[in-house]
C-alpha positions as CSV (number, residue, x, y, z in Angstrom):
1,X,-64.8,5.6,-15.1
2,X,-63.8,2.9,-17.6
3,X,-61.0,1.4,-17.1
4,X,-59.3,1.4,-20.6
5,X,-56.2,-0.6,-21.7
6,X,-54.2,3.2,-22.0
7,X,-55.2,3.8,-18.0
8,X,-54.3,0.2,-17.4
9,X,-50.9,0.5,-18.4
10,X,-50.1,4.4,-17.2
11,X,-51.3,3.1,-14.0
12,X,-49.1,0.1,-13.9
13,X,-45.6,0.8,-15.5
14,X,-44.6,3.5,-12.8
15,X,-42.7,0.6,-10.7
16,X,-40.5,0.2,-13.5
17,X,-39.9,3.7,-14.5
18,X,-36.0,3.5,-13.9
19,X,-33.9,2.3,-16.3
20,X,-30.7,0.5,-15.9
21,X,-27.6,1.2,-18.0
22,X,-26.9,-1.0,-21.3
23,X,-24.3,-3.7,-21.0
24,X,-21.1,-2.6,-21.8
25,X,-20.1,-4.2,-24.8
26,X,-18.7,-7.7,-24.6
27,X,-19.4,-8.1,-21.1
28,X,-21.1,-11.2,-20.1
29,X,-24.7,-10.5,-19.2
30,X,-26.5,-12.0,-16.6
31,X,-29.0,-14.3,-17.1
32,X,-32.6,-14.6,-15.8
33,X,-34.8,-18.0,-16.6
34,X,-38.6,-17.5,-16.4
35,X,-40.5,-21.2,-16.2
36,X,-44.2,-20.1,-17.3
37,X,-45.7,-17.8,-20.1
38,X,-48.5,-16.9,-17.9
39,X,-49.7,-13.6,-16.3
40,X,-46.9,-14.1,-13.7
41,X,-44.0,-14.7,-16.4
42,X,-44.9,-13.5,-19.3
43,X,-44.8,-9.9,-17.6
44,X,-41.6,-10.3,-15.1
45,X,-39.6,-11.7,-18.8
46,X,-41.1,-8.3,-20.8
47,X,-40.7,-6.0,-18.0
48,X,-36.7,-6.9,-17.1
49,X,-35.6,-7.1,-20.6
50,X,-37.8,-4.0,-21.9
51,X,-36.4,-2.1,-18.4
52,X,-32.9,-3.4,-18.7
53,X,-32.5,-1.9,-21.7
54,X,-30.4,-5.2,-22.7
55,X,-28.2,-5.2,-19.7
56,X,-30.0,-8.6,-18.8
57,X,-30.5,-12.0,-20.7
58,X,-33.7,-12.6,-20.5
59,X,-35.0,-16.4,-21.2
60,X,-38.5,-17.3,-21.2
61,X,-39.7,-21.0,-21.3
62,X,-43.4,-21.8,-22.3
63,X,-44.6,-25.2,-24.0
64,X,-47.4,-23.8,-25.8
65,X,-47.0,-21.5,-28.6
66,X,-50.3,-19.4,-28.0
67,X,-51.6,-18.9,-24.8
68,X,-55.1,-19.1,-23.8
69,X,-56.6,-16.7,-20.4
70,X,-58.3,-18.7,-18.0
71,X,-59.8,-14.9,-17.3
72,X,-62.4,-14.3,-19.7
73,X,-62.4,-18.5,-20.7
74,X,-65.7,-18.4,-19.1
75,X,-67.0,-15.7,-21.3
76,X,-66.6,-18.0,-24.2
77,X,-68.7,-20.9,-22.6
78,X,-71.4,-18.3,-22.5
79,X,-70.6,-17.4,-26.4
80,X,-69.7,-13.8,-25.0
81,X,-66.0,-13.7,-26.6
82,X,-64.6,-16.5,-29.2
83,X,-61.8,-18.7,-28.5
84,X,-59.4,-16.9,-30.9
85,X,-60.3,-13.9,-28.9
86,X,-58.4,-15.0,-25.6
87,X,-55.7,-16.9,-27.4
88,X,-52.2,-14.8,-27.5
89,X,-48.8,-15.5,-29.1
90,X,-45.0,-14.6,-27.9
91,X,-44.2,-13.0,-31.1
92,X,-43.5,-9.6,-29.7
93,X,-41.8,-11.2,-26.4
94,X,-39.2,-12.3,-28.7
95,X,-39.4,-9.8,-31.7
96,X,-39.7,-6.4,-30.1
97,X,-38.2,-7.5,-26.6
98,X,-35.2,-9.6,-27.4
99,X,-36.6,-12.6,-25.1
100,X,-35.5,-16.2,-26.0
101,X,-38.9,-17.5,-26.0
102,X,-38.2,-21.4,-25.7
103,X,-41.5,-23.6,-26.3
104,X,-40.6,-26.8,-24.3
105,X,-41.4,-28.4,-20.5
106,X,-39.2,-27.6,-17.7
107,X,-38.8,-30.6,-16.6
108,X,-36.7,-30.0,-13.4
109,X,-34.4,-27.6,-11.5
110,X,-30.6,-28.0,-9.9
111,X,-30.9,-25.3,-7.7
112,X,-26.9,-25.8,-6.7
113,X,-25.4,-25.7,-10.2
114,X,-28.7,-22.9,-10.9
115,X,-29.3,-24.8,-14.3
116,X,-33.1,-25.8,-15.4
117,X,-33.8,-29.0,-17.2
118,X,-35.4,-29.1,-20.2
119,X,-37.7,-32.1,-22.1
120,X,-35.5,-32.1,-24.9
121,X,-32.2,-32.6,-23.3
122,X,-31.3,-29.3,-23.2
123,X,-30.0,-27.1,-20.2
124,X,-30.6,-23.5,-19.4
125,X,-28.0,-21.6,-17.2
126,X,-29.5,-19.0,-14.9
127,X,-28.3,-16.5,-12.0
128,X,-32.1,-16.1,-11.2
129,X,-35.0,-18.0,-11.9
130,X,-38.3,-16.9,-12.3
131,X,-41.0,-20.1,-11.9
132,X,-44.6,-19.0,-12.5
133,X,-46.2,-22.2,-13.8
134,X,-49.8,-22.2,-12.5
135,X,-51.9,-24.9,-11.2
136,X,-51.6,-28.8,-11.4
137,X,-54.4,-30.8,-9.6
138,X,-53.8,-33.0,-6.8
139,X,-54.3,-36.9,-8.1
140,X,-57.1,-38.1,-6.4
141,X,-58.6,-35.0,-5.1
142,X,-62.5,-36.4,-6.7
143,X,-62.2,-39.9,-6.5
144,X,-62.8,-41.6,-9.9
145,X,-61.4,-38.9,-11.9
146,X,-57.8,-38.4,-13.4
147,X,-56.2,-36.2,-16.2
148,X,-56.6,-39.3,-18.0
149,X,-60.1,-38.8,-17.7
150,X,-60.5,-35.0,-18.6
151,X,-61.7,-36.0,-22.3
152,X,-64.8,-37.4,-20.6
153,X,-65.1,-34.8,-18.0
154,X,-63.2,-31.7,-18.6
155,X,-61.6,-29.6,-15.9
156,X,-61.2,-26.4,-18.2
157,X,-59.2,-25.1,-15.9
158,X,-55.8,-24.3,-18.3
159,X,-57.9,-22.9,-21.3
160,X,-57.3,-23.7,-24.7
161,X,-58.6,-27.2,-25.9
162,X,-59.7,-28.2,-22.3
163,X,-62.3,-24.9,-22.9
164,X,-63.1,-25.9,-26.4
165,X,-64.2,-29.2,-25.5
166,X,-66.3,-28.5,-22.1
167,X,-68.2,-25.6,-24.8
168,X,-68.9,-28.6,-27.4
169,X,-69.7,-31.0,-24.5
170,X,-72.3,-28.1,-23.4
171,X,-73.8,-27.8,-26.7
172,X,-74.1,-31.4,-27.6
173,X,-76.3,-31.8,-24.4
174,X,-79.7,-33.6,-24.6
175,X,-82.8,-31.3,-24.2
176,X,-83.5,-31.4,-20.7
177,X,-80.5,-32.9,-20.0
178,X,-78.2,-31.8,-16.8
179,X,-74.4,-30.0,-16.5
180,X,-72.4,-31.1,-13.2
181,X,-69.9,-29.2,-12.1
182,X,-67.7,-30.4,-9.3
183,X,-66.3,-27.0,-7.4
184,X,-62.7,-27.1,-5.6
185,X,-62.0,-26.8,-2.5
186,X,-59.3,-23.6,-0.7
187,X,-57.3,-22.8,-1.7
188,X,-57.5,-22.4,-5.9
189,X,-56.9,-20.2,-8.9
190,X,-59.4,-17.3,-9.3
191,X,-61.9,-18.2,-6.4
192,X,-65.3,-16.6,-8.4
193,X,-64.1,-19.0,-11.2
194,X,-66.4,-21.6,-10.6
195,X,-69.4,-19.6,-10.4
196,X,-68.9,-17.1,-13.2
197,X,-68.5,-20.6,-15.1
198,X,-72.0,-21.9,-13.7
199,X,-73.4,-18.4,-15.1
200,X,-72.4,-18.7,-17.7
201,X,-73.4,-21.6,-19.1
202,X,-76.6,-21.1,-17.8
203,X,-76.7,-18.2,-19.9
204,X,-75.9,-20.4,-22.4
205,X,-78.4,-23.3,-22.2
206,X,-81.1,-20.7,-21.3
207,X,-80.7,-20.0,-25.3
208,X,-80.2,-23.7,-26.3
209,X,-81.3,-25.8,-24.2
210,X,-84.0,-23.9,-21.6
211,X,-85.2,-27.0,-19.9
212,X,-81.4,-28.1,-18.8
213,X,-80.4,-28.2,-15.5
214,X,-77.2,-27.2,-13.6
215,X,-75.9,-29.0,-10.1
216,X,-73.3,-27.1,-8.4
217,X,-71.4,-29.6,-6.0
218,X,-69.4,-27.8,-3.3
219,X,-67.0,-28.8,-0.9
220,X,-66.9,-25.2,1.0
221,X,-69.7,-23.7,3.1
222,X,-69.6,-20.3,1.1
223,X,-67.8,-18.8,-1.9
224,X,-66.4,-15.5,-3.6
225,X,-69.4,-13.0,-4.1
226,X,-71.5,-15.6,-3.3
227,X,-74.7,-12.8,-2.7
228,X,-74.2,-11.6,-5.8
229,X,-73.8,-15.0,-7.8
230,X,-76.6,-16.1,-5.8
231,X,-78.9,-12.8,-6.9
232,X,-78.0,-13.3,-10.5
233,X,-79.1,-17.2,-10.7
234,X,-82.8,-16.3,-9.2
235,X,-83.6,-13.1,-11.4
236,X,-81.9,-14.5,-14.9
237,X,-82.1,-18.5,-14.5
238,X,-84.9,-18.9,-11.8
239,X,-84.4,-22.8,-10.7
240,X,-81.8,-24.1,-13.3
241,X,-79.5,-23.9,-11.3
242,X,-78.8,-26.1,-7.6
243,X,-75.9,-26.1,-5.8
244,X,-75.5,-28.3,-3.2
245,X,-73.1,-27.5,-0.5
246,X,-71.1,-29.8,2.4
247,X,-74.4,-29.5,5.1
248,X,-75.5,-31.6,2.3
249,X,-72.6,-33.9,0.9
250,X,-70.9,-31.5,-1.2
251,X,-67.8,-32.7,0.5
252,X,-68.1,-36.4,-0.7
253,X,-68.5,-36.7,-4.2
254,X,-67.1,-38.8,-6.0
255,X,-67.6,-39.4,-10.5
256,X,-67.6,-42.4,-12.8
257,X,-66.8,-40.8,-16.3
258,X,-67.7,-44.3,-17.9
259,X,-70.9,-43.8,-16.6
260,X,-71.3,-40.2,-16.9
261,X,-72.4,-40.8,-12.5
262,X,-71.7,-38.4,-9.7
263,X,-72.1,-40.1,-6.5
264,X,-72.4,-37.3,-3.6
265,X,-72.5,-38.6,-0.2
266,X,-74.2,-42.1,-2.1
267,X,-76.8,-40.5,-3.6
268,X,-76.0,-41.3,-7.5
269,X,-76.6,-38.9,-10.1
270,X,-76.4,-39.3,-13.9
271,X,-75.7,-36.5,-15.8
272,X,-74.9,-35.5,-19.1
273,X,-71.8,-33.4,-19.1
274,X,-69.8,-33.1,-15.7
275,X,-67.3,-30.4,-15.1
276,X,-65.0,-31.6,-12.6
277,X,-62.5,-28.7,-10.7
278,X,-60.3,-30.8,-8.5
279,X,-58.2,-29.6,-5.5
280,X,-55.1,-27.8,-6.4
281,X,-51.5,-27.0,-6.3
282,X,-48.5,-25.4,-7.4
283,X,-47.3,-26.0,-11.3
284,X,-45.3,-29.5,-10.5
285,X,-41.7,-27.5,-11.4
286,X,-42.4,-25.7,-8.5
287,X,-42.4,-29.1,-6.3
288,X,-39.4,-30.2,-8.9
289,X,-37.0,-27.1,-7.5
290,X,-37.6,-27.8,-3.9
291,X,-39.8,-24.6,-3.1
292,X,-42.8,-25.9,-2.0
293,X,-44.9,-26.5,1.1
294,X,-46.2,-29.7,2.2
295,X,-49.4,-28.5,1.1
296,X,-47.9,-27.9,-2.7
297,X,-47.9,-24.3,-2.6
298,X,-44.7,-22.2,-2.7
299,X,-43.9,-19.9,0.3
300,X,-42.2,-16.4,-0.8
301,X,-41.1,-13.2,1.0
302,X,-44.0,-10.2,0.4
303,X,-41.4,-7.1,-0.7
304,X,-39.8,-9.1,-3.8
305,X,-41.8,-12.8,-4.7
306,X,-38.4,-14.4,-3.7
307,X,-38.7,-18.2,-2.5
308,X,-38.0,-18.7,1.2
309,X,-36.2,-21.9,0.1
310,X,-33.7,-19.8,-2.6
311,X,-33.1,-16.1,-2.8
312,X,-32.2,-16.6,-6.5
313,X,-35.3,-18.5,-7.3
314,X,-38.7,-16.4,-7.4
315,X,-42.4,-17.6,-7.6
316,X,-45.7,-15.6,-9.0
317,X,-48.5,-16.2,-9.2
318,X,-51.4,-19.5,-8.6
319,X,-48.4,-21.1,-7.6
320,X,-47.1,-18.8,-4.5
321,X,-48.1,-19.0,-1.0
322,X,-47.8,-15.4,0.1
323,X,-50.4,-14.2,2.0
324,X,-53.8,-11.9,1.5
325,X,-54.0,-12.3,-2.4
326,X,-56.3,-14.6,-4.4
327,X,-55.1,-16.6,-6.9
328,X,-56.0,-14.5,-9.9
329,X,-54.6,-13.1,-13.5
330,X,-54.4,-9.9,-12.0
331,X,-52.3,-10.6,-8.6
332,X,-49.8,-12.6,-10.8
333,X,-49.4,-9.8,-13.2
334,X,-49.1,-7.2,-10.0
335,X,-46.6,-9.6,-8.1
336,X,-44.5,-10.0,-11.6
337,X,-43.7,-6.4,-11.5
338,X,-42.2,-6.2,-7.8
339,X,-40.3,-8.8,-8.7
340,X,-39.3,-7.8,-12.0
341,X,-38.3,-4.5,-10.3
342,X,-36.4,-6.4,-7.7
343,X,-34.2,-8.5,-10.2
344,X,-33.1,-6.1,-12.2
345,X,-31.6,-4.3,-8.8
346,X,-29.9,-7.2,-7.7
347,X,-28.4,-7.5,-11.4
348,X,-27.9,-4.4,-12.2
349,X,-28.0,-2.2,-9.3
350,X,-30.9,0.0,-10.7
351,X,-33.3,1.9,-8.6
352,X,-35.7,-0.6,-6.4
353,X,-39.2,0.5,-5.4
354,X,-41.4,-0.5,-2.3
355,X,-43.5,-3.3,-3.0
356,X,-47.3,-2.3,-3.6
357,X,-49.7,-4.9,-5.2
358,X,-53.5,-4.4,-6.3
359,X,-56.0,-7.3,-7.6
360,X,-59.0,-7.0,-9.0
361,X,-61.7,-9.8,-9.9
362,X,-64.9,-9.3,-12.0
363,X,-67.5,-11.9,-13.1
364,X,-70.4,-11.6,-15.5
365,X,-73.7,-13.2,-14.7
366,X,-75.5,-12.0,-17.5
367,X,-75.4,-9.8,-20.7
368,X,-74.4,-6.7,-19.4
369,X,-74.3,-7.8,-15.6
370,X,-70.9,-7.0,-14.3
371,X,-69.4,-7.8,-10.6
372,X,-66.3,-7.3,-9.4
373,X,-63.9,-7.6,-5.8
374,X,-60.9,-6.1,-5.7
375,X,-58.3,-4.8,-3.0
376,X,-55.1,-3.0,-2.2
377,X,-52.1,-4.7,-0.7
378,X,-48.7,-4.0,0.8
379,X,-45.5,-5.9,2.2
380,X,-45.2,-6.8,5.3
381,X,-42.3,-9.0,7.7
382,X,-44.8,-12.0,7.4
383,X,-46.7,-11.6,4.1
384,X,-48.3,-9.9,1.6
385,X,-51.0,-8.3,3.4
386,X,-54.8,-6.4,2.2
387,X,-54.9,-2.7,3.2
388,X,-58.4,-2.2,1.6
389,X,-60.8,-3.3,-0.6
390,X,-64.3,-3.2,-2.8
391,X,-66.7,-5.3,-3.6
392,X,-70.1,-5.1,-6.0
393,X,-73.0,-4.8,-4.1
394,X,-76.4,-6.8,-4.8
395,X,-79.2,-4.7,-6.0
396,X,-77.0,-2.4,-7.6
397,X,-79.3,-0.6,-10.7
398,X,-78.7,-2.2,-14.8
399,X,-76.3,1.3,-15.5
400,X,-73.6,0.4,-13.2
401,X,-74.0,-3.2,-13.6
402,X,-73.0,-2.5,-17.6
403,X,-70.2,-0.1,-16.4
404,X,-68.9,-2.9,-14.7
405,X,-68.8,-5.3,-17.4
406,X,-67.6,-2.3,-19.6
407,X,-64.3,-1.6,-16.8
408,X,-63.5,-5.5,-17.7
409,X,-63.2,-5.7,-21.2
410,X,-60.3,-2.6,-20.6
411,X,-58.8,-4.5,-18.1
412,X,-58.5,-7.4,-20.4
413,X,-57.5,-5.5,-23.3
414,X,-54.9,-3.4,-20.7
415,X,-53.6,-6.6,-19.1
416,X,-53.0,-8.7,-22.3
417,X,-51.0,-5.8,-23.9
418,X,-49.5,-5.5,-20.7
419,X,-48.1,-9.6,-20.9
420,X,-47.5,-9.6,-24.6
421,X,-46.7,-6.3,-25.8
């Protein structure tokens, strides 16, 4: 069945069916800080404030005024959606939702006094703090490339103008000419990412540019649905695409963007527009409050999202290390409502449910050509842990396939309402 944006939403608000009283009047209201306008935070602000009913001061701090979904950022490179179609304001955060929606950087925590910095001077108060700020890249994860370099080789890997740019780059190519694309390495935000990306813009230069060529470097022996990525390039893009893997020197590449060169394992390439994904890690206000690993990622107890560094500080999201669940849209928007859930209990002493979590991840290869992975997930002593799961299956007939792509655009349209009212 197609998953439409109603189902999405009956499906998903039952965790926060119980409502908490209103404050009394006059009282001082607690106060809950959310770093991130993402999936993760843009969900855990609307769901305490819509659930407390007011009984909680909700805060929500997010430079960016409209918001662009990595998920479906790909489906623009392949001129499936337009840009203004996966851009998304705050307006109703703040208008139906009485959330202070501040657009400014967190620029650090003080986890003792419980007050967050911000790049204007200001200070924020909180009694518990949400962070959900994505991915930064780790400098010097591809030697030769830097954020100060992302104009000559985008990463497109925070949508918005990054996405814009990479789609002109693509479309400004020479006929004949070849995209680059420089995968990450474990862990990273929406593992089938990359590959949906290398789909579609083969989709796309197979309509403007049919003699271009596509070189997938790749640190990692195998990927997410790799079968099924690996079936689409043959039947729609026959030998476009190569992807060349660590057995080969996928695992030492470095770029010169003056150049326009990828070097992989000495063998210098010149290429005409280069995609470069570097390693990541948690959104660097994660690293700022003290939550993090030493690998940059943010460990968190499975039944509430709750740092093990801070009991008042929570992480969702890219940026948590907690277990079984990618790094995806969906996981941050099912982990956002556990914790959400578990807030408004400590603050208000309203009904808590047991922790469940569900992620799904679909990719399109082609018009029509849907595949997805998904799984169910529970709590455990040690981590958030995969009960079951699903994945597309190669060969499956062109009726399904379409179903598939069908189920995503709900999801989207579910998932975005779901974030933004």
């Amino acid at each position: 069945m197609t998953l439409n944006r109603r189902q999405f939403l009956g499906a998903t608000v039952a965790v926060a069916a119980s409502l908490s009283a209103p404050a009394l009047l006059g009282a001082s209201r607690p106060k809950v800080v959310v770093i991130g306008g993402g999936a993760g935070g843009a969900t855990a602000a609307r769901y305490i404030a819509k659930d407390s009913k007011g009984a909680i001061d909700v805060t929500l701090i997010e430079p960016t005024r409209s918001y662009y979904t990595c998920f479906f950022s790909n489906l623009y490179l392949g001129g499936f959606r337009t840009i203004n179609s996966i851009g998304h304001s705050y307006g109703k955060l703040a208008s139906d939702y009485g959330i202070n929606v501040v657009h400014d950087y967190a620029i650090g925590v003080d986890r003792d006094t419980k007050t967050v910095s911000l790049a204007n001077g200001a200070k924020m108060q909180y009694d518990k703090l949400i962070l959900s700020p994505g991915i930064d890249f780790v400098d010097g994860a591809v030697p030769g490339w830097s954020v100060e370099q992302q104009n000559k080789m985008p990463h497109a890997y925070k949508a918005g103008s990054q996405t814009e740019l990479l789609k002109s780059q693509i479309m400004g190519m020479r006929e004949g000419g070849t995209f680059a694309l420089i995968a990450p390495p474990n862990p990273y935000r929406c593992p089938p990412g990359p590959y949906e990306r290398i789909s579609m813009v083969a989709h796309q230069l197979k309509q403007s540019n049919p003699t271009a060529k596509i070189l997938v470097v790749d640190p990692k022996p195998k990927f997410s649905k790799q079968g099924l990525f690996e079936e689409a390039w043959t039947k729609y893009y026959g030998d476009m695409i190569t992807r060349i893997g660590p057995d080969f020197g996928g695992d030492k590449v470095s770029v010169n963007p003056d150049t326009m060169e990828v070097d992989i394992d000495g063998q210098v390439e010149k290429v005409d527009v280069c995609n470069v994904i570097p390693a990541m890690q948690a959104g660097k206000i994660a690293a700022a409050a003290g939550v993090t690993n030493d690998a940059g990622w943010a460990p968190v107890n499975a039944d509430d999202m709750s740092s093990k560094a801070d009991p008042d500080v929570y992480v969702l999201g890219d940026a948590s290390h907690q277990g079984d669940m990618p790094k995806s849209g969906f996981s941050a928007n099912s982990q956002a409502k556990v914790c959400a859930n578990a807030v408004r209990h400590a603050l208000t002493g309203s009904k808590r449910f047991p922790a469940k979590f569900s992620n799904t991840c679909w990719s399109l290869v082609a018009t029509d050509d849907g595949i997805k992975v998904g799984a169910s997930y529970e709590a455990t002593a040690e981590k958030i842990a995969q009960i079951s799961g699903f994945v597309s299956q190669t060969g499956e007939d062109a009726a399904l396939r379409k179903k598939t792509y069908e189920e995503s655009i709900g999801w989207y349209d579910g998932i975005t309402s779901d974030m933004f009212g």
